[in-house]
N, CA, C and O atoms as a MOPAC input file, in Angstrom:
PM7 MOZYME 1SCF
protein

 N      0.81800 1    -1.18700 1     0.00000 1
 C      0.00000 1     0.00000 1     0.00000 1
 C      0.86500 1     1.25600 1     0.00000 1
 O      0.47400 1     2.19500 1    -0.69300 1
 N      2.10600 1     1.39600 1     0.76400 1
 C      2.38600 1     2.76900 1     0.99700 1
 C      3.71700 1     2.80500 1    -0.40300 1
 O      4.43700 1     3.79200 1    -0.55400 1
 N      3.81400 1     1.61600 1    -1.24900 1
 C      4.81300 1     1.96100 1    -2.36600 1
 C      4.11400 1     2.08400 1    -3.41400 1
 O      4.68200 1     2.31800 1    -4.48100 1
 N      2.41400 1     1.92400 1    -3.33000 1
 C      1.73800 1     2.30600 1    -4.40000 1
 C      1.72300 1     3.61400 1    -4.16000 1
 O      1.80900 1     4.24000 1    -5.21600 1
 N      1.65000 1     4.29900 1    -3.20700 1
 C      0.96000 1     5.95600 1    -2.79300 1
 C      2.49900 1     6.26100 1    -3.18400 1
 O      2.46400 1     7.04900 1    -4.12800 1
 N      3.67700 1     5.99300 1    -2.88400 1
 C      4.73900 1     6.76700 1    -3.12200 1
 C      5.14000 1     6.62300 1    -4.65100 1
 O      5.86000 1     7.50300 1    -5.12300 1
 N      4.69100 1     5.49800 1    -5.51500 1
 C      4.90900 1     5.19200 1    -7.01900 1
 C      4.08100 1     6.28600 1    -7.36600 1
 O      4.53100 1     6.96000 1    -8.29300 1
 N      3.05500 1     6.63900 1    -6.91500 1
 C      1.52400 1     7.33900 1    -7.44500 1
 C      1.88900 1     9.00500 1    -7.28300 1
 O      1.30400 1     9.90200 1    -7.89000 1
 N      3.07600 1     9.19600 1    -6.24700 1
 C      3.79100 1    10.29600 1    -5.91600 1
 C      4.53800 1    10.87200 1    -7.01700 1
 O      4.61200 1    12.05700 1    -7.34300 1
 N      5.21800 1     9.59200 1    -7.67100 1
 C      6.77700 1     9.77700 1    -7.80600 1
 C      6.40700 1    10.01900 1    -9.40300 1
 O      7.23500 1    10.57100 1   -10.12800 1
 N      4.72600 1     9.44500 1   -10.08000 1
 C      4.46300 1     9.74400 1   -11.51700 1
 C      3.44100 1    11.35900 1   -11.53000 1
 O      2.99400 1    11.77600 1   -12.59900 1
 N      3.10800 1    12.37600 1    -9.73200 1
 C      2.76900 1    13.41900 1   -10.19300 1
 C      4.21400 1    14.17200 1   -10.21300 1
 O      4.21900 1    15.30600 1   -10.69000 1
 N      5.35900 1    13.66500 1    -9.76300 1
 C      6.63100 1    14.80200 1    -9.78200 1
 C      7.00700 1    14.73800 1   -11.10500 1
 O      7.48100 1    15.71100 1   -11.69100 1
 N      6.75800 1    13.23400 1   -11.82400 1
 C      7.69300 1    13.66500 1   -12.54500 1
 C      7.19000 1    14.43000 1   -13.96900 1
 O      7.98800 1    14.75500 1   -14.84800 1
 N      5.52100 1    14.69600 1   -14.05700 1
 C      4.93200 1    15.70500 1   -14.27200 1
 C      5.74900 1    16.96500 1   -15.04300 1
 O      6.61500 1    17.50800 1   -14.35700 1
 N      5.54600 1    17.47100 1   -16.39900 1
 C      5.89300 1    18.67400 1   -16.39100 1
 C      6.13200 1    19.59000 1   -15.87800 1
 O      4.99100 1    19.99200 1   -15.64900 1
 N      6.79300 1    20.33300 1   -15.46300 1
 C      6.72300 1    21.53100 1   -14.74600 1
 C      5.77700 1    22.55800 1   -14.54500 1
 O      5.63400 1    23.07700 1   -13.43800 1
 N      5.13800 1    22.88100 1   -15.51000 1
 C      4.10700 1    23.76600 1   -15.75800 1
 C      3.22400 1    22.89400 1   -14.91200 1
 O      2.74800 1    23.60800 1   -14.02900 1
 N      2.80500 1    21.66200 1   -14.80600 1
 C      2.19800 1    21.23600 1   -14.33600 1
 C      2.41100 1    21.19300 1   -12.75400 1
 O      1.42100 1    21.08200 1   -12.03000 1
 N      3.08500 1    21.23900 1   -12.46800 1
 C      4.17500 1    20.65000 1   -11.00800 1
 C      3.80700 1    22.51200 1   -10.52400 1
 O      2.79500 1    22.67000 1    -9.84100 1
 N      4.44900 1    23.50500 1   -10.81400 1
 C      3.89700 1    24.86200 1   -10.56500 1
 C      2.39900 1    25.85000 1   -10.19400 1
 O      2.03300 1    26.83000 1    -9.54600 1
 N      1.76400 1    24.50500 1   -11.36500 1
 C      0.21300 1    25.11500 1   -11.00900 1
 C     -0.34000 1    24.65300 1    -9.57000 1
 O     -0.72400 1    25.35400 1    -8.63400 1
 N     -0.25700 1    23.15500 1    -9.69400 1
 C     -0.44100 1    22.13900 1    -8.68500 1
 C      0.26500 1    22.87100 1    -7.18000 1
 O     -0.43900 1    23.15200 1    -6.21000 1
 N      1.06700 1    22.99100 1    -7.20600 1
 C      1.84200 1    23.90500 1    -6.12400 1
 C      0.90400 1    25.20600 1    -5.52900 1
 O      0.61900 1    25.34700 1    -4.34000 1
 N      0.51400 1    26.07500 1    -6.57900 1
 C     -0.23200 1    27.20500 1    -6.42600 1
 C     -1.52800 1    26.69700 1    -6.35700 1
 O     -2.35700 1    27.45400 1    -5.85200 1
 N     -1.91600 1    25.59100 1    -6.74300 1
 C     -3.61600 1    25.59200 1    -6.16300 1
 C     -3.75700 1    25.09700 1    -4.63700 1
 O     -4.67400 1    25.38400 1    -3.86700 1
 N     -2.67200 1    24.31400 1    -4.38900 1
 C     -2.67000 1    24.12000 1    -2.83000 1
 C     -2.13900 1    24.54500 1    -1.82400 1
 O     -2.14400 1    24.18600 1    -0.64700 1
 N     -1.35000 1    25.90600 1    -2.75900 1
 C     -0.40500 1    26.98600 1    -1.49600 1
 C     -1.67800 1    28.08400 1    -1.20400 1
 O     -1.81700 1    28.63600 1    -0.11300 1
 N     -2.76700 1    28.35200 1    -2.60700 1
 C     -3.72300 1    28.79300 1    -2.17500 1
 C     -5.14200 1    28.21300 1    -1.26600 1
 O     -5.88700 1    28.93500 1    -0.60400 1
 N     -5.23800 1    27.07100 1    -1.40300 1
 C     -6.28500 1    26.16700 1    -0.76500 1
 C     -6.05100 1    25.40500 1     0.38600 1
 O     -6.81800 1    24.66200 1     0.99700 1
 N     -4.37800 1    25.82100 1     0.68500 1
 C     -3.95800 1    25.69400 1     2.23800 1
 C     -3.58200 1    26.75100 1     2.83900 1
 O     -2.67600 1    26.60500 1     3.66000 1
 N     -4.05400 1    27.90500 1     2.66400 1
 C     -3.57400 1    29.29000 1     3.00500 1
 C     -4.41700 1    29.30700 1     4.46900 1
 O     -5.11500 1    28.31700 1     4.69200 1
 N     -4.38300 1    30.41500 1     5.50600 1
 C     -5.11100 1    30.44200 1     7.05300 1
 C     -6.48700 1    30.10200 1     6.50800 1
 O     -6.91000 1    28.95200 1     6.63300 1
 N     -7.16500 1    30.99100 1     5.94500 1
 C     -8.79100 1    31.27200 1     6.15300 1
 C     -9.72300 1    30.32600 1     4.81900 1
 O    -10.91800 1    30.02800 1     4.81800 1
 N     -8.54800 1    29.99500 1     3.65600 1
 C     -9.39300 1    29.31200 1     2.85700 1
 C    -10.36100 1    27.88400 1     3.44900 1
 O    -11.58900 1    27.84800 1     3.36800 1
 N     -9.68700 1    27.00400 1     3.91500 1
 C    -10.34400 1    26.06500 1     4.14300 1
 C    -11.10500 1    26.30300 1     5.12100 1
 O    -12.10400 1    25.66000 1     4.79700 1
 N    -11.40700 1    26.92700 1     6.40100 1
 C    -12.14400 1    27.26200 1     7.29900 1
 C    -13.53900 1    27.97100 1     6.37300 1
 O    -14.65800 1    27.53600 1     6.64900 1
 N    -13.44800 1    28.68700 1     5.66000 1
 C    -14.33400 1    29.56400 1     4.66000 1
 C    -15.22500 1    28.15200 1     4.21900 1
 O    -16.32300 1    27.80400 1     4.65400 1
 N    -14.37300 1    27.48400 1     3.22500 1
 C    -14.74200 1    26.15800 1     2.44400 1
 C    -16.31100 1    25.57300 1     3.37900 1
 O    -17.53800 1    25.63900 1     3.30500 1
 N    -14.97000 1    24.87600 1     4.41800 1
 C    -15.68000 1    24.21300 1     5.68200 1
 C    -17.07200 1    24.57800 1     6.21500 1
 O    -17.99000 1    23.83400 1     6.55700 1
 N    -16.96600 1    26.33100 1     6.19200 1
 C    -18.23200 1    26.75400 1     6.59600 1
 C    -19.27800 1    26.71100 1     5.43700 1
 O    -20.39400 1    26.31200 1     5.76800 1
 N    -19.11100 1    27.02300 1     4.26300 1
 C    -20.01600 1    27.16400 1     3.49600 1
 C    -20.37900 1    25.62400 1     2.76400 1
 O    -20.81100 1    25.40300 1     1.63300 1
 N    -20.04700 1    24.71300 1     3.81000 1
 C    -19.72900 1    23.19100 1     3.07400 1
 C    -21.39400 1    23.52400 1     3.96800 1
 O    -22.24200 1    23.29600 1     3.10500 1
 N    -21.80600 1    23.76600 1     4.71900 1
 C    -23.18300 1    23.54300 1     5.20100 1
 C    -24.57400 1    24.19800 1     4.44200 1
 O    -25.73900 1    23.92400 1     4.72900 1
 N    -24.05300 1    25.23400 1     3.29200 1
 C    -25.35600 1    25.95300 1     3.22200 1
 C    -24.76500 1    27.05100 1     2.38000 1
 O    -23.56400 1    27.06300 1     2.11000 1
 N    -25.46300 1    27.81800 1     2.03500 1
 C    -24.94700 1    29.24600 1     1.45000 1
 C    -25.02800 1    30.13300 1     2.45300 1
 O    -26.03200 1    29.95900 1     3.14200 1
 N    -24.07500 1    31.35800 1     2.91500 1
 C    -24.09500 1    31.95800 1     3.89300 1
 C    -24.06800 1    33.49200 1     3.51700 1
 O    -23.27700 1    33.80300 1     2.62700 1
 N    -24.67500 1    34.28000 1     3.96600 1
 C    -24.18100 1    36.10100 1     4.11800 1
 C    -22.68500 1    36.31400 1     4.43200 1
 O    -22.05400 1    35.53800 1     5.15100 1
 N    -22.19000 1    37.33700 1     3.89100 1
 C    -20.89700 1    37.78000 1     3.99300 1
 C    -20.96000 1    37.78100 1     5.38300 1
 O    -20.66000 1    36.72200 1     5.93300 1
 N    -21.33600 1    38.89000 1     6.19500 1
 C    -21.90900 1    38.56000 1     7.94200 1
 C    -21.88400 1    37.36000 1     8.29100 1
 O    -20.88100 1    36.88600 1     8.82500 1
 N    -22.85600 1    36.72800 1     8.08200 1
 C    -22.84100 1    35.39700 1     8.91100 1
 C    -21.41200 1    34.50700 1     8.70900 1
 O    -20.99600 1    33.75700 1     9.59200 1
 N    -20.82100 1    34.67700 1     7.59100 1
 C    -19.54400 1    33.67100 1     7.22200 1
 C    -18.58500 1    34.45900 1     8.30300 1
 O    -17.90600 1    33.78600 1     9.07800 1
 N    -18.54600 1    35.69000 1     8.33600 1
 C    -17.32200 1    36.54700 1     8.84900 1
 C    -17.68700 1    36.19900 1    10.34300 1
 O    -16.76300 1    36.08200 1    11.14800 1
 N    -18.81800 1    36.05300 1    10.69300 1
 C    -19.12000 1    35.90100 1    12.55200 1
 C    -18.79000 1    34.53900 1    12.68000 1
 O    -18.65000 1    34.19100 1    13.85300 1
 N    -18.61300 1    33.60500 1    11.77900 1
 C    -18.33900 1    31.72800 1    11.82500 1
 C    -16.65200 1    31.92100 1    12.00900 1
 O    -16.04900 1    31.06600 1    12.65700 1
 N    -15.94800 1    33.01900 1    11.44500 1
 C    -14.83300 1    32.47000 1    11.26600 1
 C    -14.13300 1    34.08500 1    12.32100 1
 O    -13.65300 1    35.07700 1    11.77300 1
 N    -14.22600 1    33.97000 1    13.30200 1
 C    -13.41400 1    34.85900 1    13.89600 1
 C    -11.97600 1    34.79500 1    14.04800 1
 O    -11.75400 1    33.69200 1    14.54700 1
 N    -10.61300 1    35.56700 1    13.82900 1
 C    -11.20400 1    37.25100 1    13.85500 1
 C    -10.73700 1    37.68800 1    12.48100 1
 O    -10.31400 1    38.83000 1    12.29900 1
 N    -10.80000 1    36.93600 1    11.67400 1
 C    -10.66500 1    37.25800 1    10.14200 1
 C    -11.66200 1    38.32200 1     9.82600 1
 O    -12.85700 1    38.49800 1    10.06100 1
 N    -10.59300 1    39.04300 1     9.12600 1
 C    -10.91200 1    41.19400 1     8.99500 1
 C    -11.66600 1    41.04200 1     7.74500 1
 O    -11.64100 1    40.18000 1     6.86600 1
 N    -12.44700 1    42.28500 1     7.93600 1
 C    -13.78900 1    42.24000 1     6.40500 1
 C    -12.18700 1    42.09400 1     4.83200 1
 O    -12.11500 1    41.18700 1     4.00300 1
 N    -11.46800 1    42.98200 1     4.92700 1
 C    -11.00900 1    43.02200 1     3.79000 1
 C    -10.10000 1    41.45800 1     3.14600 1
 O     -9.94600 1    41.14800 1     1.96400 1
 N     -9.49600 1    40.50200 1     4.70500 1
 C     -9.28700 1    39.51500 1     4.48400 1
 C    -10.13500 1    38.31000 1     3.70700 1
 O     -9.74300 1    37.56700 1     2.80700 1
 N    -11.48200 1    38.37500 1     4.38900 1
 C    -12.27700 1    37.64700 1     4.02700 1
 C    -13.22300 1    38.08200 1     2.05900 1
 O    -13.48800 1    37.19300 1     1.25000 1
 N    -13.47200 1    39.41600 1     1.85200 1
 C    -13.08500 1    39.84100 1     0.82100 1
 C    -12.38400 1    39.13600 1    -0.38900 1
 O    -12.76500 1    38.57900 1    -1.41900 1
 N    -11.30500 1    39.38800 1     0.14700 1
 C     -9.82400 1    38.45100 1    -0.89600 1
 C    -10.09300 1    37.09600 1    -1.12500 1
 O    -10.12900 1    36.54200 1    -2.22300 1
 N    -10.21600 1    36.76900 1    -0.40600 1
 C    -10.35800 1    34.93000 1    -0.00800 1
 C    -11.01500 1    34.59000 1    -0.46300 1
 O    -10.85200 1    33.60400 1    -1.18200 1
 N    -12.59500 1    35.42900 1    -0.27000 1
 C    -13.83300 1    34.57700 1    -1.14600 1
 C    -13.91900 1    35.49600 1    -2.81200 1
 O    -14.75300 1    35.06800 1    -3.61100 1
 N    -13.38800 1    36.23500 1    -3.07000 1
 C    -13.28900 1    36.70000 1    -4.68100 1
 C    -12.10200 1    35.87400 1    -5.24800 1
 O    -12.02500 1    35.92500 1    -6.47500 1
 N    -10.98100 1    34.98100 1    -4.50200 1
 C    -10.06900 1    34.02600 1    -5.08600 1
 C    -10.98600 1    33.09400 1    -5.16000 1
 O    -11.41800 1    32.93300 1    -6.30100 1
 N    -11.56200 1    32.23300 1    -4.12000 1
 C    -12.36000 1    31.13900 1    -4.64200 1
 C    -13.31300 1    30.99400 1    -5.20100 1
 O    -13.78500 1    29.93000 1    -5.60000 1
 N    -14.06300 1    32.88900 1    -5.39200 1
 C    -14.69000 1    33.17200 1    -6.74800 1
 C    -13.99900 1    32.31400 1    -8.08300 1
 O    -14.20600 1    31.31600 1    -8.77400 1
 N    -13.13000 1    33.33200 1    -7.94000 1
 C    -12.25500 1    32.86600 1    -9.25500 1
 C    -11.76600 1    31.69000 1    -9.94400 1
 O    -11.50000 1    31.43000 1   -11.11800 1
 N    -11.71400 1    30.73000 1    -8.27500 1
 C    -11.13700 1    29.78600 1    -8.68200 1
 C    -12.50500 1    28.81500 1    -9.30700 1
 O    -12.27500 1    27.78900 1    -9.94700 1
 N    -13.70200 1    29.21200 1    -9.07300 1
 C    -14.95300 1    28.76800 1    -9.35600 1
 C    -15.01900 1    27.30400 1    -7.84900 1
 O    -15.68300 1    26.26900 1    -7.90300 1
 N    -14.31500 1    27.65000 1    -6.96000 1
 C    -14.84900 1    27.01600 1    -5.54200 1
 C    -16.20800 1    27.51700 1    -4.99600 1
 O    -17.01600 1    26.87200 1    -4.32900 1
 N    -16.28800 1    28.73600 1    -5.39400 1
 C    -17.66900 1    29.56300 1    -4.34500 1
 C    -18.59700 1    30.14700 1    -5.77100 1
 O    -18.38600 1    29.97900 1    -6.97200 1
 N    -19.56700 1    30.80800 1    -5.12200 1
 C    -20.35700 1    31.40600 1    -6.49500 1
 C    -20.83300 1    32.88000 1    -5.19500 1
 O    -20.57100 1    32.97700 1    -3.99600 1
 N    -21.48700 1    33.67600 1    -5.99700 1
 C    -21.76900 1    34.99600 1    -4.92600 1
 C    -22.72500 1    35.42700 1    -5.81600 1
 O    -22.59600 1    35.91800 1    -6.93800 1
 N    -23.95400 1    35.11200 1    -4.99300 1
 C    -25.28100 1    35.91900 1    -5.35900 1
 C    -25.44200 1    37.09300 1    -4.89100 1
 O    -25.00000 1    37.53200 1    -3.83000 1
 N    -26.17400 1    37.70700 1    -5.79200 1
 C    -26.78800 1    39.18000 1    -5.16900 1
 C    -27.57000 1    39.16700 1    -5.51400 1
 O    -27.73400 1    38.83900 1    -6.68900 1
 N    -28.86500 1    39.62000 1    -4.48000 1
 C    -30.32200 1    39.79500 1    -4.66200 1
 C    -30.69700 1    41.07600 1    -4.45000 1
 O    -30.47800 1    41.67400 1    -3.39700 1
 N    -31.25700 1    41.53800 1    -5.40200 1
 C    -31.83100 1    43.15200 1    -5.63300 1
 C    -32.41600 1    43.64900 1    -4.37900 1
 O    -32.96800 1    44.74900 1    -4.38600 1
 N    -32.35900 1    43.06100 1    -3.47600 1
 C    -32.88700 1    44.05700 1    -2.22300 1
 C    -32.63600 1    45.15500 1    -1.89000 1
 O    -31.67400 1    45.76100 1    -2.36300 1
 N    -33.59300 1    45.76300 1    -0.83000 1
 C    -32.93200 1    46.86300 1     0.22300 1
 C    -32.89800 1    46.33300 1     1.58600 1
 O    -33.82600 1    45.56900 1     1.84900 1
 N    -32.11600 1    46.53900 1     2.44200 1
 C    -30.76000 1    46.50500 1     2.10100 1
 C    -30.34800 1    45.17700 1     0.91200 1
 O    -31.06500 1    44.19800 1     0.70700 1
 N    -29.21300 1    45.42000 1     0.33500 1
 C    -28.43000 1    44.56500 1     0.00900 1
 C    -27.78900 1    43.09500 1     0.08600 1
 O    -26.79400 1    42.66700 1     0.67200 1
 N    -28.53500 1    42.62900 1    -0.55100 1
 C    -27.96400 1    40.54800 1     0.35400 1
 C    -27.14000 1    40.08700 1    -0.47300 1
 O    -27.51000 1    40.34900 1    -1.61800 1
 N    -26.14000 1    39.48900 1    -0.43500 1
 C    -25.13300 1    38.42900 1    -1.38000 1
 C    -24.64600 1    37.86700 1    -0.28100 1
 O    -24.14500 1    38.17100 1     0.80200 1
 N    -25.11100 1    36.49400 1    -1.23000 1
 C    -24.80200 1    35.21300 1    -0.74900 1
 C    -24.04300 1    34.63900 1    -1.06100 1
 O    -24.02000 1    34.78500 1    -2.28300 1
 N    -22.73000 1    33.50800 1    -0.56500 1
 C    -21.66100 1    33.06300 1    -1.06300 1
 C    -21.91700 1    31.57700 1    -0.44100 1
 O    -22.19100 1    31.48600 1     0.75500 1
 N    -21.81700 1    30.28100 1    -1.35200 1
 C    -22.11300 1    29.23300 1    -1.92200 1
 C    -20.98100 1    28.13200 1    -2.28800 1
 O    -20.11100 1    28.48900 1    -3.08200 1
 N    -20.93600 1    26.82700 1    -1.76600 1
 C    -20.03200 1    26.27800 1    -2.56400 1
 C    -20.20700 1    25.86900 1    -3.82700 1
 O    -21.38700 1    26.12700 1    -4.06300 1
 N    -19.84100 1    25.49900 1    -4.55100 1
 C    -20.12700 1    25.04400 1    -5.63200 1
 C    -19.47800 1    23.50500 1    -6.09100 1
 O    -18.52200 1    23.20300 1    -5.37700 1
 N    -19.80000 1    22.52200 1    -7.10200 1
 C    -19.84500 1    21.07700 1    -6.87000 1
 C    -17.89100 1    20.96300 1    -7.29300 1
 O    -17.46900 1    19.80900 1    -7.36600 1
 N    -17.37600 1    21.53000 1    -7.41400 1
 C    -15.91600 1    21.96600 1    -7.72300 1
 C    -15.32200 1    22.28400 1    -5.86200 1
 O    -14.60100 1    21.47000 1    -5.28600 1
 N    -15.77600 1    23.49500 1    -5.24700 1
 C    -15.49800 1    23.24200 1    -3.37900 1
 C    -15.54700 1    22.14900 1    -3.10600 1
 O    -14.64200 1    21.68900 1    -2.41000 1
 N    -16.99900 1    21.01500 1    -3.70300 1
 C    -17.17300 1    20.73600 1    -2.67000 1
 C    -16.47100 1    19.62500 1    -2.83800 1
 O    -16.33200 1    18.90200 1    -1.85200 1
 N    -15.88100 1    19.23800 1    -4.08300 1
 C    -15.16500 1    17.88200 1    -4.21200 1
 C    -13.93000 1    18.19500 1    -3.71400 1
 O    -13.35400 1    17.27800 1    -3.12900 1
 N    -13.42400 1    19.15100 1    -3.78600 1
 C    -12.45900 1    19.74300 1    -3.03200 1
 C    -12.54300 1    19.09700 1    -1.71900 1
 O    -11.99200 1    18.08500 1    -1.28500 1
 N    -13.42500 1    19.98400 1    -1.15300 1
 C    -13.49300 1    19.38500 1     0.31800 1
 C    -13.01300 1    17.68600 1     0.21000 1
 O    -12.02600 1    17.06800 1     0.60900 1
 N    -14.26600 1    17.30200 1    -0.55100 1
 C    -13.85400 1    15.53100 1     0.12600 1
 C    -12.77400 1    15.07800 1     0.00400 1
 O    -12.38100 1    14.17800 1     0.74600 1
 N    -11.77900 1    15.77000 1    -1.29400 1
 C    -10.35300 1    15.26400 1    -1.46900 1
 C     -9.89900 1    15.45800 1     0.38600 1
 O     -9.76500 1    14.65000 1     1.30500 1
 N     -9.80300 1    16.63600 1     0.29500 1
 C     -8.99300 1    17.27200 1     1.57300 1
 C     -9.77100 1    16.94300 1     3.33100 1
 O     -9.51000 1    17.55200 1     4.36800 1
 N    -10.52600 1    16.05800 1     3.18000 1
 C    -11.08400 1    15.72600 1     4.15200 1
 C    -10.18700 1    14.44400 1     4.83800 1
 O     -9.88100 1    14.38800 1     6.02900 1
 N     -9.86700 1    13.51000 1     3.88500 1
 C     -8.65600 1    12.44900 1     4.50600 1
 C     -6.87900 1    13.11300 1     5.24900 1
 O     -6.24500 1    12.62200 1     6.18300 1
 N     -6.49800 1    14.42400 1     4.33400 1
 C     -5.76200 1    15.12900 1     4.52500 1
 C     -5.94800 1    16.18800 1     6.18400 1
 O     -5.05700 1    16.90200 1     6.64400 1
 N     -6.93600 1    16.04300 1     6.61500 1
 C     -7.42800 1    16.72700 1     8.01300 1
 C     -7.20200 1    15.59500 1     8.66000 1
 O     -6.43100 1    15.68000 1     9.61500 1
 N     -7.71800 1    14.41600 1     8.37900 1
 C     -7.97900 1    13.38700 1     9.32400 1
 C     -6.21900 1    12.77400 1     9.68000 1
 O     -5.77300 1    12.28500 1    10.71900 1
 N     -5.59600 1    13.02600 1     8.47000 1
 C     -4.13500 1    12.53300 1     9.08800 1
 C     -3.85800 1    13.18000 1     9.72800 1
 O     -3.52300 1    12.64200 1    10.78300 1
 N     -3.75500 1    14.52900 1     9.72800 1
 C     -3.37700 1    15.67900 1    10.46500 1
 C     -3.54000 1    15.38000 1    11.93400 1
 O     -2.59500 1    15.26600 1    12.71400 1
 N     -5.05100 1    15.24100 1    12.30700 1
 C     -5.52700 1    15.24300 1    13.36300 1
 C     -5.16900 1    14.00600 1    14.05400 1
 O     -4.90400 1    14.04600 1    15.25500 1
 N     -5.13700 1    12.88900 1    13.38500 1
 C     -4.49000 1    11.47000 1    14.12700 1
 C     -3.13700 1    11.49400 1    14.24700 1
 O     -2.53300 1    10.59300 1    14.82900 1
 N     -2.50500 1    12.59700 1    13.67200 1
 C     -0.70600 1    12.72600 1    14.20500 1
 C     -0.65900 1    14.11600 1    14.77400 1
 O      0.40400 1    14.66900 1    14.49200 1
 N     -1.23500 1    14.63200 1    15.27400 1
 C     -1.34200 1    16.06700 1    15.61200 1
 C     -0.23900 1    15.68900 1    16.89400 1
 O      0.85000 1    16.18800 1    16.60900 1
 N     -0.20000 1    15.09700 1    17.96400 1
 C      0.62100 1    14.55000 1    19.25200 1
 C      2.06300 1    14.62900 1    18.72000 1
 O      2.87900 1    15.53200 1    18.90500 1
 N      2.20500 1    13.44200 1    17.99000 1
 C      3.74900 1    13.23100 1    17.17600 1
 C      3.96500 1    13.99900 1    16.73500 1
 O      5.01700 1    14.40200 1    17.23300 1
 N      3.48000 1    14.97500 1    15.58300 1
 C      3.96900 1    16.07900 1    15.03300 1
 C      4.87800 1    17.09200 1    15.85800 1
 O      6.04700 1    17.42500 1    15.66100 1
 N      3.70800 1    17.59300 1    17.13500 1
 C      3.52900 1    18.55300 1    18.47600 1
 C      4.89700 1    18.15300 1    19.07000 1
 O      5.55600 1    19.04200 1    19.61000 1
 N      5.41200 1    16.82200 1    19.01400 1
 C      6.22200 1    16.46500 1    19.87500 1
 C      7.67500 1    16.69200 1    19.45000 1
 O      8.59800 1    17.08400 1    20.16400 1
 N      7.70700 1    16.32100 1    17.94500 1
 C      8.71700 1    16.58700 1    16.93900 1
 C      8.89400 1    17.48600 1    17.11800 1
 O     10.01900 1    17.69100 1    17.57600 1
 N      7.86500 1    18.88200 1    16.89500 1
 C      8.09900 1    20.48100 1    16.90500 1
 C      9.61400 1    20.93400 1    18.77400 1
 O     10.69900 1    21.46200 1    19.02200 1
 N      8.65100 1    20.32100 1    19.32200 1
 C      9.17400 1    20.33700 1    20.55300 1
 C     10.53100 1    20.02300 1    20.69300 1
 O     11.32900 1    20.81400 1    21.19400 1
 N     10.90400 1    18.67600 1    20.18900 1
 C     12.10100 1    18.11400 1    20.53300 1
 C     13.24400 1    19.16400 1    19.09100 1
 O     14.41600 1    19.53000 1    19.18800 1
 N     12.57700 1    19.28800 1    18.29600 1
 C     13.15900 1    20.05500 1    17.42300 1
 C     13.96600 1    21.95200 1    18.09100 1
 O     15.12800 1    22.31100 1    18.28300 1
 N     12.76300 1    22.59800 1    18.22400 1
 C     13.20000 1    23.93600 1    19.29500 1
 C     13.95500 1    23.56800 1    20.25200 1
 O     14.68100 1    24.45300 1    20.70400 1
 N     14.05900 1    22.11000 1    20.91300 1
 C     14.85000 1    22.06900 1    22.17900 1
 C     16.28600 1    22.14400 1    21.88200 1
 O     17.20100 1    22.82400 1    22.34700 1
 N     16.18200 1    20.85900 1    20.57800 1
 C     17.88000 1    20.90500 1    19.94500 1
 C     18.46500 1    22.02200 1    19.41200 1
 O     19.69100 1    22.11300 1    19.35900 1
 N     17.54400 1    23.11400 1    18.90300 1
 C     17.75900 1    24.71500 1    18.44400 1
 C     18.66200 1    24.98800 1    19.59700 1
 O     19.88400 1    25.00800 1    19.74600 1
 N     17.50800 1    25.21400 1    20.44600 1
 C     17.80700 1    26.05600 1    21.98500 1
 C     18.98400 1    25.61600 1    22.36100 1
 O     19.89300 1    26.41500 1    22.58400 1
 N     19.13600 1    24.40000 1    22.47900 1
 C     20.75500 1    23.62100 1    22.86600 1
 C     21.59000 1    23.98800 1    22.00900 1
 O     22.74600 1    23.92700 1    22.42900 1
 N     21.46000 1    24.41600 1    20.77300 1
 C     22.74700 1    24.67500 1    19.86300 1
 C     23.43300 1    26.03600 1    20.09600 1
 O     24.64200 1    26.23200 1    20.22500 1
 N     22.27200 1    27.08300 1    20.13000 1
 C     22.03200 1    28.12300 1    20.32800 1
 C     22.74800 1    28.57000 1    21.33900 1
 O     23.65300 1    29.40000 1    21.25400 1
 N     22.21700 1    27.83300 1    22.68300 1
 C     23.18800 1    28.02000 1    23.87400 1
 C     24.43900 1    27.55700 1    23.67200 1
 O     25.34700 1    28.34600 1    23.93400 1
 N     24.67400 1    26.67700 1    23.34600 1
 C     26.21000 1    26.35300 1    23.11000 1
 C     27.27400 1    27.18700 1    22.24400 1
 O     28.46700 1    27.33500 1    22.51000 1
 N     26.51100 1    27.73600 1    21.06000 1
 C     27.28600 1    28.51500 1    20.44400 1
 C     27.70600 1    30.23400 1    21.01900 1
 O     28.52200 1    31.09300 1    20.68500 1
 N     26.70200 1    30.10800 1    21.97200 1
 C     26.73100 1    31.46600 1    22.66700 1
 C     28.11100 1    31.75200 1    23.90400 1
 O     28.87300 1    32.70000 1    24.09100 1
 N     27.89000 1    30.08900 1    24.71900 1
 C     28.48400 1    30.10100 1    25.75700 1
 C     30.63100 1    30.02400 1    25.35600 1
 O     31.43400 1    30.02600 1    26.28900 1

């Protein structure tokens, strides 16, 4: 199993470049702070700019802005506007988010079942810093 996933690895590297670059940029953008939290929330429903911005605290109006006119773009979200007074637009996943999501839903779950080990690595890692650090000082 894990020399099929690394064979299955080793035929997206060796991928064109152009290809290898885009791939890079769709998941440096779709792993950025607020994208997937955004995703996540609107994985339930279509939401008001308001209501999304009060789900995801303390992400700033102009942050959230950016984020959802990229996954405009990227055609992840869609953004209605309804002729009212006041003003309503609604932001939506669309069947492109949402497969998204399910890709990246196994990718949380590893996360979260090594979150300890990771935590611990981080740890033992800064300690050997700190020890070098001091030593080179003293």
């Amino acid at each position: 199993m894990k020399l099929a996933a690394v064979e299955q690895a080793q035929v997206i590297c060796d991928k064109e470049a152009e290809t290898i670059a885009f791939v890079r940029e769709v998941v440096s953008r779709l792993g950025d702070k607020w994208t997937m939290a955004a995703l996540d929330q609107l994985a339930g429903g279509p939401l008001r700019f308001t209501a999304l911005q009060a789900a995801l605290p303390p992400i700033s109006h102009r942050v959230l802005t950016a984020t959802l006119r990229t996954l405009e773009k990227d055609g992840m979200v869609t953004r209605t506007s309804y002729p009212e007074m006041p003003p309503r637009v609604e932001y939506a996943l669309t069947p492109l988010g949402a497969g998204f999501l399910r890709q990246a839903m196994p990718l949380v779950g590893w996360a979260q079942e090594h979150r300890a080990e990771i935590e611990e690595n981080r740890s033992a890692s800064a300690a050997v810093s700190a020890a070098a650090v001091a030593s080179a000082t003293a």
